[in-house]
C-alpha positions as CSV (number, residue, x, y, z in Angstrom):
1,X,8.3,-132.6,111.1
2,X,4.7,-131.9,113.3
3,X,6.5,-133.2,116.1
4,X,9.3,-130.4,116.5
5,X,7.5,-127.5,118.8
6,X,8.1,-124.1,117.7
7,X,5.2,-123.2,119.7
8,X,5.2,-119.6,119.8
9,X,8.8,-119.2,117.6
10,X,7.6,-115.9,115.2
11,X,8.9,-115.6,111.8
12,X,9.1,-113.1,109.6
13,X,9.2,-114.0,105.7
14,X,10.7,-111.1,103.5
15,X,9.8,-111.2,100.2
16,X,8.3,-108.4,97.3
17,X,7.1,-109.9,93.5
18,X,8.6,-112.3,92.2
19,X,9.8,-114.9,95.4
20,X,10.0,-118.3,93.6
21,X,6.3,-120.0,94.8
22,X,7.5,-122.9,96.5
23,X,10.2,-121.9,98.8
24,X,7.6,-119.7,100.4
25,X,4.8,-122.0,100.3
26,X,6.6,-125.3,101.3
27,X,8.7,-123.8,104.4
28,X,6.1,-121.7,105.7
29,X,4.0,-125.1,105.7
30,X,6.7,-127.0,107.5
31,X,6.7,-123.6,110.2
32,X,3.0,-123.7,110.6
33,X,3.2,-127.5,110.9
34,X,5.5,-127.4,113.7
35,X,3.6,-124.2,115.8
36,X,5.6,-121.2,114.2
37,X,3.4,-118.4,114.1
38,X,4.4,-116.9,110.4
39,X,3.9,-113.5,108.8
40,X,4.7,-112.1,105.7
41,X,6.8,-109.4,105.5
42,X,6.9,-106.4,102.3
43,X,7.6,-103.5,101.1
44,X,4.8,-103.9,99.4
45,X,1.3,-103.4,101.3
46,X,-1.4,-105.2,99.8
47,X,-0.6,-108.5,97.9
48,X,2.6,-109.9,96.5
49,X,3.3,-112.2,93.6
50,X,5.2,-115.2,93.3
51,X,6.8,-116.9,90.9
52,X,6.2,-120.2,89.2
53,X,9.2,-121.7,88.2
54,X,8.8,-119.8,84.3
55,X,5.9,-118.1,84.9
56,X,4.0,-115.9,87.3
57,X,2.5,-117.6,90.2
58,X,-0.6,-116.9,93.1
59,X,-0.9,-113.9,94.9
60,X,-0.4,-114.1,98.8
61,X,-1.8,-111.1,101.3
62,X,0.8,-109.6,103.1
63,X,0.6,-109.6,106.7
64,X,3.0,-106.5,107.9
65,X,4.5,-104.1,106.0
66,X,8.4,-103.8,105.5
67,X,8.0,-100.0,107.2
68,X,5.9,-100.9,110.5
69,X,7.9,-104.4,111.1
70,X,10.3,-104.2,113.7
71,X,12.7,-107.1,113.9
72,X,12.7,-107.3,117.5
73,X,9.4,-108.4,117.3
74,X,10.1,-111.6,115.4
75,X,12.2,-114.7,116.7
76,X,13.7,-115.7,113.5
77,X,13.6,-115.1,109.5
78,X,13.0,-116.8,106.2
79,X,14.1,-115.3,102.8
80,X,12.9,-117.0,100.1
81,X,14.7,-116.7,97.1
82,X,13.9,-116.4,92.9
83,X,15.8,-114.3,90.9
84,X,13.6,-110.7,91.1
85,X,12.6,-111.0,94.7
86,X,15.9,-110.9,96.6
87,X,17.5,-108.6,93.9
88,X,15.0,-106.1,94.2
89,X,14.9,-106.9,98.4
90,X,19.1,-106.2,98.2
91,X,18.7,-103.1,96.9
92,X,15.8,-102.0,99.6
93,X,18.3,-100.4,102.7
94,X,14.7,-101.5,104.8
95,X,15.1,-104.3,104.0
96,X,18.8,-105.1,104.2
97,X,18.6,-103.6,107.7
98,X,15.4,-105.7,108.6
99,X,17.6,-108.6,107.4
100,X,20.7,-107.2,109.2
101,X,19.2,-106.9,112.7
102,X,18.5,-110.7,112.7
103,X,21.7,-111.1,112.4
104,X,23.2,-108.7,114.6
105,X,21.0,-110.4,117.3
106,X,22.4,-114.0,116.9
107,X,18.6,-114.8,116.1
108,X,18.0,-117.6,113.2
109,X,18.2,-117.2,109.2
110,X,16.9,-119.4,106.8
111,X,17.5,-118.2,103.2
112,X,17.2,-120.2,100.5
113,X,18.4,-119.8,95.9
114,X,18.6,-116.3,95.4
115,X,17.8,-115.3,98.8
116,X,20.9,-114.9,100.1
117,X,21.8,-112.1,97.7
118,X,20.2,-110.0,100.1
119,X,22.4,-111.4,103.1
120,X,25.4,-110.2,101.3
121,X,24.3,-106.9,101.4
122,X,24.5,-107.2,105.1
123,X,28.4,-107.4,105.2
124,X,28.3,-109.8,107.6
125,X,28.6,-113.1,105.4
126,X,32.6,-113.0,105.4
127,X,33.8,-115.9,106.9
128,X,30.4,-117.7,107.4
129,X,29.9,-121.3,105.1
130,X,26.9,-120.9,102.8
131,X,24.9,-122.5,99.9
132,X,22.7,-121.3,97.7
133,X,21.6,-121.1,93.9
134,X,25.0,-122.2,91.8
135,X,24.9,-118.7,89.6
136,X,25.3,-117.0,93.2
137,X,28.6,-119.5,94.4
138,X,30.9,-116.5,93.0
139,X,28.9,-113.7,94.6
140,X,29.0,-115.0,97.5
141,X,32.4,-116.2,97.7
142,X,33.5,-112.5,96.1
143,X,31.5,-111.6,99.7
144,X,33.6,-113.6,101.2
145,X,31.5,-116.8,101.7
146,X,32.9,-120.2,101.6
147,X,30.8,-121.6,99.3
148,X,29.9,-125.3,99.3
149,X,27.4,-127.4,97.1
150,X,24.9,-129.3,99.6
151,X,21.4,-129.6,99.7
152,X,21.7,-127.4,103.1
153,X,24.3,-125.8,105.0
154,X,23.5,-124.8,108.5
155,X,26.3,-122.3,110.1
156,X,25.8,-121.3,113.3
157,X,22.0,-119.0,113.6
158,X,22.5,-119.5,109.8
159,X,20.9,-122.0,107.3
160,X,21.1,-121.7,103.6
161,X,19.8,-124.3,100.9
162,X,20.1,-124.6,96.9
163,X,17.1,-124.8,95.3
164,X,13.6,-126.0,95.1
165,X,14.6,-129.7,94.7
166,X,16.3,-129.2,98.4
167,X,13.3,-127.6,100.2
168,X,12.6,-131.4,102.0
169,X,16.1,-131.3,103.5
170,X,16.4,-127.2,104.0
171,X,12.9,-127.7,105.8
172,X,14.4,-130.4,108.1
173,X,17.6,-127.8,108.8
174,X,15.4,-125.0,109.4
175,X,12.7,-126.8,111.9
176,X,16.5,-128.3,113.6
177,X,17.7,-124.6,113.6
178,X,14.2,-122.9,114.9
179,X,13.8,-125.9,117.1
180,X,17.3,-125.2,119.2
181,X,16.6,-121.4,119.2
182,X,12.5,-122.8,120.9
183,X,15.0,-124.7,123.3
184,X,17.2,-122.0,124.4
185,X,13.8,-119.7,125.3
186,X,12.6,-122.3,127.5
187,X,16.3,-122.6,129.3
188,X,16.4,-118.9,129.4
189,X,12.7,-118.7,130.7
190,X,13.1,-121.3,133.6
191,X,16.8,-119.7,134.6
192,X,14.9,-116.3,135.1
């Protein structure tokens, strides 16, 4: 995945205590990799703490606060997933409306698991195809989601995986997804 250039793409991670470890760590990897500049997003504004699959995990420094980040200042966003992170982010309006504004921009969205509990919040999953954790396939079809069990699911500026086990193939959708968002800023940028 080094080869992809996101040169220059910013993204914005949202996440608070308890984002599962790993679907923070591994895709912010594969950004960074590929030329992604990354930042970690809050409401919190010191540390945060992830979660280790049954059991509290690392800390990780958080980079911008949730109040001073302004979505038009990222290209794209990642919301990680576990179970207390994205149902304590859903239930943040800052953050729904940070999540929203992607969205109503047409810019990229890779959520993962939980994660896309806060995307529901949004209103603006109704029609779109999805994945994510299995204990989510009724919320989000009760959102009006058509739900469907893959590794990833990539829907237009949208890209949604299951779990942990699915990160290699989620990774490879999101890097694809950035990638075509890096090649429309060059099209635009030699057009002007």
């Amino acid at each position: 995945m080094a080869d992809t250039d996101l040169d220059g793409v910013r993204v914005a991670i949202l996440v608070t205590d308890g984002f599962e470890q790993v679907e923070m760590t591994e895709p912010r990897r594969a950004l960074d990799e590929a030329g992604a500049q990354t930042r970690l997003v809050s409401p919190k504004s010191d540390q945060v703490k992830a979660w280790k699959f049954t059991e509290w995990g690392d800390e990780f420094p958080v980079d911008l606060t949730l109040a001073k980040a302004r979505a038009e200042d990222f290209d794209a966003i990642l919301l990680p997933g576990g179970v207390l992170n994205p149902d304590v982010l859903r239930m943040n309006e800052d953050a729904v409306v940070f999540a929203q504004a992607f969205l109503d921009a047409g810019k990229p969205v890779a959520s993962i698991c939980h994660g896309p509990w806060t995307l529901i919040e949004t209103g603006k999953m109704r029609g779109r195809k999805m994945t994510s954790w299995p204990s989510l396939q009724t919320d989000l079809e009760n959102a009006g989601v058509d739900w469907q069990d893959q590794e990833a699911v990539v829907d237009g500026n949208l890209v949604t995986s299951r779990k942990p086990d699915d990160i290699p193939a989620f990774n490879r959708a999101m890097i694809a997804l950035f990638g075509r968002l890096r090649g429309g800023q060059a099209a635009r940028a030699a057009a002007s």
